[in-house]
N, C-alpha and C positions, 0 to 999 in steps of 0.2 A: 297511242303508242303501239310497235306490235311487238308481238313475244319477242322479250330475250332471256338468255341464259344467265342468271345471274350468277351462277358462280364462276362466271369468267368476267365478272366486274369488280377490282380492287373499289372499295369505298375510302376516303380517305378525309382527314384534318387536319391541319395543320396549327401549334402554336406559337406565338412571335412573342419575344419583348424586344427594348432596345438596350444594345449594346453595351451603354454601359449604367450603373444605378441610378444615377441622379446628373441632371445635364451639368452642375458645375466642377465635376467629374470629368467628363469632355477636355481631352484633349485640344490643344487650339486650334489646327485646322480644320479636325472637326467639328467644333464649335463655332467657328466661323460657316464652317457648311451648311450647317442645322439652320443658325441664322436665315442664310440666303433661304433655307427650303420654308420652317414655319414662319417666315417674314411671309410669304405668298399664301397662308394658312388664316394668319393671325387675322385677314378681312373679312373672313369666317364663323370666328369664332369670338364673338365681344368682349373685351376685357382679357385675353389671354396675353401669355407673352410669350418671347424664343423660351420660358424656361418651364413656365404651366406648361406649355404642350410638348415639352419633353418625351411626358411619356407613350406620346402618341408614334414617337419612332418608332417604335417594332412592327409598324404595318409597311413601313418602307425598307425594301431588302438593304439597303444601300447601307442604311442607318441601323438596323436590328440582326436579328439572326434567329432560329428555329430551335426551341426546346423542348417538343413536342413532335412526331408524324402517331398521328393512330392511324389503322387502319383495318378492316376488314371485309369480308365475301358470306355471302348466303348460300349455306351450303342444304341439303336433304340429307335429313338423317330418318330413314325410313318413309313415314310421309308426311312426319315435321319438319319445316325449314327450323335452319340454324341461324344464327347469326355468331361470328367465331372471329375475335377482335385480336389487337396483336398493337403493343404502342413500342415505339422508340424513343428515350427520354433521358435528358442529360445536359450537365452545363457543359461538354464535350461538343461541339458542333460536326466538326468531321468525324467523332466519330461516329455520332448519330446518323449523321448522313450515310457516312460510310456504309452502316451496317442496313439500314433502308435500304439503299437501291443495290446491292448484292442480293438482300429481300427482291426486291421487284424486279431484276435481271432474271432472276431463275423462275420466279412465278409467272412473268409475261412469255417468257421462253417458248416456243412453240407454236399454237395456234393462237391466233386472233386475242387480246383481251383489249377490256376497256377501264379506263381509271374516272371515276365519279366522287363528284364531289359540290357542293352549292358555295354558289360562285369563284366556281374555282379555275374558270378562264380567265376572271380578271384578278385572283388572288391566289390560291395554292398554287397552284401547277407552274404560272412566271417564280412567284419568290421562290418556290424550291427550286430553281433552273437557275435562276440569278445568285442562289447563294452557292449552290455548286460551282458554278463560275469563278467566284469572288474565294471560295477555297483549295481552286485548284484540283475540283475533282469532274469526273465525268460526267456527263449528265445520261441516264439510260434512254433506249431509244424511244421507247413509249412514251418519253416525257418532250422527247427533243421534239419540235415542229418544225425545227428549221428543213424551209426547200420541200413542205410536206400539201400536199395539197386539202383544202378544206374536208374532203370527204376519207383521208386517209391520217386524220387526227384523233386518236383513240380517244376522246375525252367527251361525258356525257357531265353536264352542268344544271343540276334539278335548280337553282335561279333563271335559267335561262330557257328549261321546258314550262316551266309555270307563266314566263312572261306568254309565250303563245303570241308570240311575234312583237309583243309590245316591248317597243328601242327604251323605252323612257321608267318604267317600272321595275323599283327598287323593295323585295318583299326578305325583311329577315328571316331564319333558321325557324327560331321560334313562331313568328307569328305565321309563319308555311304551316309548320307541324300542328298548331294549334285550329287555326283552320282547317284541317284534316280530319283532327279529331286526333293526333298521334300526340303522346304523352309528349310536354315539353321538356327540351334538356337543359333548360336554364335554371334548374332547384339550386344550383351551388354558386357557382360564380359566375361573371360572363366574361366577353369578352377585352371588356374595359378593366377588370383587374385583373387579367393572367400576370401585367408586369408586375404589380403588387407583393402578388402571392408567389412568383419570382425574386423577386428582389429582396421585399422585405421578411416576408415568412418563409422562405427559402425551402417551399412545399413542391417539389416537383411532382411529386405520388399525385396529388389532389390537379395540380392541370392535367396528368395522365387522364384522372378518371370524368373530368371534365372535357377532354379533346373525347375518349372515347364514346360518352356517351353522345355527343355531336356527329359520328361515325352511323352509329346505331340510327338516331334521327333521319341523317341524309338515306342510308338505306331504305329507313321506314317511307319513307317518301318517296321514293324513286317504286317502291312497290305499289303504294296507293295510286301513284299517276296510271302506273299498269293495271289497274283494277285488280290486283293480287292483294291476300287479307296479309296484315302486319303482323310480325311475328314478335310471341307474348317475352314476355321479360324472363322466363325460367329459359327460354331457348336460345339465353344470348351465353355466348362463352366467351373469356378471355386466357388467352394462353401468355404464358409467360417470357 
C-alpha cells in the first residue's frame, strides 16, 4: 500500500434487519415475494423454510432497511492519532438517511475523499444506494458509481485488499482483525442478532455500539495493511 491520508477516509458500517418482525407478519405480496427469493435459499440451507429464514432478510435491500450507519475518520491530535466515530440510528429510515448523507455531502465537499469499509463493494455502499432509491431520496455523489469509471470510484474495501488478487476468498471482520492481532469487535453481539436485538429487545443504543465498534475495527485494519501502528482504545472518541 502507499501513504494515504487518512483523515480524508470516511470509515463506515452499516446495520440491517428485515422489515418487518416476524414473516407471518408479511404482507401478501410480499410474502409471496420472500417465498420466490428463500425458495432459491432454502437449497442451502438444510431443513430451513420461507419462514426460518425470515430473518435473514435484512441482508437484502429489497426485503430490509438500515438502522444503523456509524461512521468515522482518523484524525492527529498532536502526535496521537484519533479515532472520532459518529453513528446514525433510528426506527426512522429516511430520516436516518436523510441526516447521513447531508453528513457525507458536506464532509466529501471539496477535495478528493475516500469511503471504506470491509466488504463493502458487495454490501454497504449497494444497500445504502438501493435503499435511497427505494425511499425516494438522493444518493450523494461519492456513493453514486453510476457512468463512473473503475479508477474514479472513491471506495477502498479492506475484504478486497486482504484478498491480494484472490476472486474466490471469503475472510470475515473478525477473523481479519484477529489475525492481525487487532482486538476483536465481536465481544457483544454479531451480525446474526442485530434483527433480534431489533425486534425483540428493541435496543437500538446496543447495535449503535456494536456497528461502531466494527467502524473502529475496519480502520484498525486498513492501518495495519499500511504498516501504521493501531490506535489504543483511550484515543477513540464518539461524538454525539
Amino acid at each position: 500500500m502507499t501513504h494515504q491520508d487518512f483523515s480524508k477516509i470516511l470509515f463506515l458500517d452499516i446495520e440491517t434487519v428485515p422489515q418487518f418482525r416476524e414473516y407471518n407478519l408479511l404482507p401478501a405480496e410480499w410474502k409471496h415475494l420472500w417465498d420466490i427469493k428463500s425458495n432459491s435459499l432454502i437449497k442451502y440451507h438444510e431443513g430451513e423454510t420461507n419462514e426460518t429464514l425470515y430473518p435473514r432478510a435484512g441482508i437484502y435491500a429489497e426485503f430490509g432497511k438500515i438502522v444503523c450507519i456509524s461512521c468515522g475518520f482518523v484524525s492527529n491530535d498532536g502526535n496521537k492519532g484519533k479515532i472520532i466515530l459518529k453513528s446514525f440510528f433510528g426506527d426512522d429510515e429516511v430520516t436516518l438517511l436523510t441526516d447521513f448523507t447531508e453528513m457525507l455531502n458536506k464532509w466529501s465537499a471539496g477535495e478528493p475523499k475516500q469511503l471504506c469499509a470491509h466488504n463493502g463493494k458487495e454490501f454497504d455502499f449497494p444497500y445504502m444506494c438501493r435503499r435511497l432509491v427505494i425511499n425516494n431520496l438522493p444518493i450523494p455523489s461519492i456513493l453514486n458509481v453510476s457512468g463512473k469509471k473503475p479508477w474514479e470510484v472513491n471506495f477502498i474495501d479492506t475484504l478486497e485488499l486482504w484478498k491480494f488478487g484472490d476472486f474466490k476468498n471469503y475472510t470475515s471482520l473478525a477473523l481479519l482483525a484477529h489475525s492481525l492481532g487487532i482486538p476483536t469487535p465481536k465481544d457483544d453481539i454479531d451480525g446474526s442478532m442485530v434483527w433480534k436485538v431489533y425486534w425483540e429487545e428493541k435496543n437500538l443504543q446496543r447495535i449503535a455500539t456494536y456497528c461502531q465498534k466494527d467502524v473502529v475495527t475496519v480502520a484498525q485494519i486498513l492501518l495495519r495493511i499500511n504498516g501504521e501502528p493501531i490506535i489504543s482504545e483511550e484515543n477513540i472518541e464518539i461524538k454525539n
